[in-house]
N, C-alpha and C positions, 0 to 999 in steps of 0.2 A: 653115523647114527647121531640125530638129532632130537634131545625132550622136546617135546612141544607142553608148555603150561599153557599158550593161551591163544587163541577163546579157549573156553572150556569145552564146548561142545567136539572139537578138535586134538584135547587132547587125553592121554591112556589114564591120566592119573586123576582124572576126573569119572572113571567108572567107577563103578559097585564092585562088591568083589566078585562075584559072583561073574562078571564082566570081563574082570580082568584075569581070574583064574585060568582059563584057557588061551587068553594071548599067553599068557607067560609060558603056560605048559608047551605054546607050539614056537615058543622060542628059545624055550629048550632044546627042544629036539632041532632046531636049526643053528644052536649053538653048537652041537658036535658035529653037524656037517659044515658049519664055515668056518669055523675054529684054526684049522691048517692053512685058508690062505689069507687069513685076517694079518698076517705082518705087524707094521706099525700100526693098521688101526685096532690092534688089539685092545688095546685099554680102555676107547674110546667106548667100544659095544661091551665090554665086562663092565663099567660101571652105568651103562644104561639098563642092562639086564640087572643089575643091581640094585638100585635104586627103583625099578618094579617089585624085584623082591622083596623088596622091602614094605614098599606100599599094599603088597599082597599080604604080607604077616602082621599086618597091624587090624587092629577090631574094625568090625563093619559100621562103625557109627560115622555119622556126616561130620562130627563136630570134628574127630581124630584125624579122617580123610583130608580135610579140609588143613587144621594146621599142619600136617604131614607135606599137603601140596603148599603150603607157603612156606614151608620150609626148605623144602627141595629149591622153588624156585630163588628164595630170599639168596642161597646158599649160591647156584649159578648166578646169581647179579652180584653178588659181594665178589667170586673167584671173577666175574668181568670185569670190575672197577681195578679190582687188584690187577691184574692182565693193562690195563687200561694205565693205573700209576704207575707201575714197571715199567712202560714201554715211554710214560712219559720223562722219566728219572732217568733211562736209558739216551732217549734221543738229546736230554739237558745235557747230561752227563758226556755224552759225545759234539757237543756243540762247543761245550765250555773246554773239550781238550782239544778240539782245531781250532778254533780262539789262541789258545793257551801258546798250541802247536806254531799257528802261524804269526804270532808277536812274539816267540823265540826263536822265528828260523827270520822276521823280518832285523829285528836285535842283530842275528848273525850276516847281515848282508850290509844293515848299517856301519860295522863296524870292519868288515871288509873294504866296501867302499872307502870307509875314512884312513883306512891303510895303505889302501893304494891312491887315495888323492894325496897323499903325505909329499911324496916323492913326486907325482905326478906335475903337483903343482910349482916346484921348486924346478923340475925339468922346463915349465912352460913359460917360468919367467927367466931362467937361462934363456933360452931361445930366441926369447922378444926381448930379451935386453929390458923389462920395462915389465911394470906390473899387470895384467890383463883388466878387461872390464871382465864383472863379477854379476851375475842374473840369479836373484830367486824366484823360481819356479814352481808353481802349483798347478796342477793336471794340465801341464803343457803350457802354463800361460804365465808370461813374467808378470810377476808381482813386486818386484823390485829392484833398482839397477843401482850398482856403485860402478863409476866409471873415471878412470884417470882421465887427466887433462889432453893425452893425444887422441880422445877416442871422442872428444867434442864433434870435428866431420862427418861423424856417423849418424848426427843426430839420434844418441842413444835415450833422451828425455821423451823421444815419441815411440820408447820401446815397451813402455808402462801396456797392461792387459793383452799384449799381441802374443798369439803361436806362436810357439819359438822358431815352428817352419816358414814363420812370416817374417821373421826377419833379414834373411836373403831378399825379399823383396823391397824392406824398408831400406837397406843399401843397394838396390839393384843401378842406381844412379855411377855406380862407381865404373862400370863396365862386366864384363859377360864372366862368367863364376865357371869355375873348371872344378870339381870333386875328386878327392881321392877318395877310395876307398875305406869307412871306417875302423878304424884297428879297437877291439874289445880288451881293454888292459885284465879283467877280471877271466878271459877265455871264451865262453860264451852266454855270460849270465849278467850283459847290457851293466855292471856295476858303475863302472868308469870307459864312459867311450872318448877316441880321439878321433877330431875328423879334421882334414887338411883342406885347406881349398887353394888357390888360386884364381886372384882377378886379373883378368889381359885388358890391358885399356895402352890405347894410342901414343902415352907416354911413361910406357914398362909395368911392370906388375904387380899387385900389391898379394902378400901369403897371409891368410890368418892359418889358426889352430884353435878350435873350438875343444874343450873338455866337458864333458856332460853328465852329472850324476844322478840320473832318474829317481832312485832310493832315498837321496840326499835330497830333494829337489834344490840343483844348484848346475851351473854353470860358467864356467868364464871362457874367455874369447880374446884371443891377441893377437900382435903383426909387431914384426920385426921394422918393418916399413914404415915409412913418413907415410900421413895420410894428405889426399890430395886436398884442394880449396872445398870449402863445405859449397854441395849443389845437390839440386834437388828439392822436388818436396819434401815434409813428413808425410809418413803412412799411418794413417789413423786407425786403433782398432774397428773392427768388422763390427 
């Protein structure tokens, strides 16, 4: 059940009374036969039958009728606005706590990360005997390279804006890359990955180990191995 204020000609609260007297009476009598399966819209048609009521017991002058009908209606646009700011306050309110939500659960993955690169990174320079080159990374793309002096062959100064998937290509001079399998040091939440590889080339093989911190954006990358004479283009970003 819907008021209708307007047009006028349309709607109940713009009769006489005389008009409206007998709708309301045969809404009575249809109030007690739909009453038992009205449910939840019960309230809805008790306060439209109501608010007839009302407009029926008030004096038959235009002037009365009149502010009566802008009052009813002034009354349904103030409870819309209110409906309207609630639901606005509601959706801020639930924005600002996944907001909230997710730079305390990203806090908690930073700080994960930086626990498990603690160890990680002290295992990775055991390994290579030698300090790794170090990449920072923003949405997949180096943005910056610190690289010790055995990592010159790599031509890592042409690693500046490249994919980091692009960089197997910018060493592909080296000879043909074999992958192991990524190990997830975090379990399965990409925190700190390790990846192995192996290059085969005609005069024995060279191993790096890459460490990858997506959350961090950071990576390093090492080889225990002499690196060969520098050959090769650079690869230019795309």
């Amino acid at each position: 059940v819907i008021p209708v204020f307007g047009p006028a000609d349309h709607s109940l609260f713009t009769l006489s009374r005389d008009e409206l007297a007998p709708i309301v009476a045969a809404l009575e009598v249809e109030d007690a036969e739909v009453r038992p399966r009205l449910g939840r819209n019960q309230g809805q048609w008790d306060r439209a039958i109501a608010i007839l009521r009302d407009q029926l017991a008030r004096t038959g002058s235009e002037s009365s009728r009149s502010v009566q009908l802008v009052r009813i209606r002034s009354g349904h646009e103030r409870r819309a606005v209110r409906r309207r700011e609630l639901m606005e306050r509601r959706t801020s309110l639930h924005n600002q706590l996944a907001d909230a939500l997710a730079a305390r659960l990203h806090a908690v993955r930073v700080r994960t990360a930086e626990g498990l690169l603690e160890g990680a990174i002290d295992d990775l320079r055991a390994w290579a005997g030698r300090d790794p080159i170090e990449l920072a990374v923003d949405a997949d793309a180096v943005t910056a390279v610190l690289a010790p002096g055995w990592a010159a062959a790599l031509r890592v100064d042409g690693w500046m804006g490249l994919d980091i998937d692009a960089i197997g290509g910018a060493t592909a001079w080296l000879g043909e890359v074999d992958y192991e399998l990524p190990r997830d040091l975090s379990g399965t939440d990409r925190l700190v990955v390790v990846n192995d590889s192996v290059v085969r080339r005609t005069d024995g093989t060279l191993r790096f180990r890459t460490l990858y911190a997506p959350v961090l954006g950071w990576m390093a990358i090492a080889s225990p191995d002499p690196m060969p004479a520098l050959g090769g283009a650079p690869l230019t970003p795309a």
